[in-house]
VOLUM-245058 format. One record per residue (C-alpha): residue number from 1; x, y, z. Coordinates in steps of 0.05 Angstrom, whole numbers, plus 5000, padded with zeros to 4 digits. Layout:
PT  num  east  north    up
PT  NUM     X      Y     Z
...
end
This chain:
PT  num  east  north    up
PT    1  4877   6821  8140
PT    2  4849   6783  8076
PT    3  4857   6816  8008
PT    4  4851   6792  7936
PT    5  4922   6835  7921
PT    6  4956   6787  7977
PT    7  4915   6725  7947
PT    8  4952   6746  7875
PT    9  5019   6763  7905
PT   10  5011   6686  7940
PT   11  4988   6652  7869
PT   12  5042   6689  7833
PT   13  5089   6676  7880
PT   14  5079   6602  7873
PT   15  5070   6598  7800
PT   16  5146   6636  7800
PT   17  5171   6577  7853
PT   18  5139   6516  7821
PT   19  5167   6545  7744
PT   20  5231   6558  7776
PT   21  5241   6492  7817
PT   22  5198   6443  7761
PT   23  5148   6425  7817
PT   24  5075   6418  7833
PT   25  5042   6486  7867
PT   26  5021   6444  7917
PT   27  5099   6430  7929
PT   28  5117   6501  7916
PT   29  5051   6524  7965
PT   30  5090   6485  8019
PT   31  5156   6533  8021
PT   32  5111   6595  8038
PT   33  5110   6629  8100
PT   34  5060   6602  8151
PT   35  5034   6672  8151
PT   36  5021   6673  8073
PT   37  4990   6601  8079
PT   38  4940   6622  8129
PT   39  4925   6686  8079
PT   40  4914   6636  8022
PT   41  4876   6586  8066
PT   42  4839   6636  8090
PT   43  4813   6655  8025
PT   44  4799   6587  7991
PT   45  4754   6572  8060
PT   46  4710   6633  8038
PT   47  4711   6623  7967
PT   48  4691   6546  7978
PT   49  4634   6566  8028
PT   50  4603   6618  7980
PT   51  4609   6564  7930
PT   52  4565   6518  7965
PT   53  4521   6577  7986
PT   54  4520   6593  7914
PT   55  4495   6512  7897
PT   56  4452   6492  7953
PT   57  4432   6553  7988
PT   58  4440   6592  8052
PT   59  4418   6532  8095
PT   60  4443   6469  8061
PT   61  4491   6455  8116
PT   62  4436   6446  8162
PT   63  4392   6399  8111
PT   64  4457   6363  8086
PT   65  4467   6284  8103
PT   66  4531   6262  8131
PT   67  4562   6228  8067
PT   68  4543   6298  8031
PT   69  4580   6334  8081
PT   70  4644   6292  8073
PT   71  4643   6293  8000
PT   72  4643   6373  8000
PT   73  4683   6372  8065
PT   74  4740   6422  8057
PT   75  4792   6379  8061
PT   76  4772   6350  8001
PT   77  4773   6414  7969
PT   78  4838   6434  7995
PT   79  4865   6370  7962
PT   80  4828   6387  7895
PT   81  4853   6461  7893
PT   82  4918   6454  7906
PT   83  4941   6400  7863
PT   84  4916   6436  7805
end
């Protein structure tokens, strides 16, 4: 079950690793559990859709061109989140 306190614990957790171990979060993201991953996955999927909810509306999805789609595809914003 998603929760923000689990989202925290998982951000805090990797702040502590990356500081600890002088790498990226991204790097630090990597030595989680796959169970904690999926919690913090999880969470960034919803965030990101509400996001583009937020920008283009309920419908965009369905009015959105292909190179849109790619450009706001969640892969990309996986990549952008977690090297940050």
């Amino acid at each position: 079950m998603l929760n923000i306190q689990s989202v925290k614990e998982i951000e805090t957790l990797c702040a502590k690793i990356a500081s600890r171990n002088n790498i990226s979060f991204h790097d630090a993201f990597e030595c989680l559990s796959e169970e904690q991953q999926a919690i913090y996955d999880e969470y960034m999927t919803r965030q990101y859709k509400n996001k583009l909810n937020n920008m283009f509306g309920a419908d965009w999805i369905k009015k959105a061109s292909p190179v849109m789609l790619y450009n706001v595809s969640l892969k990309n914003y996986k990549k952008h989140i977690y090297t940050l």
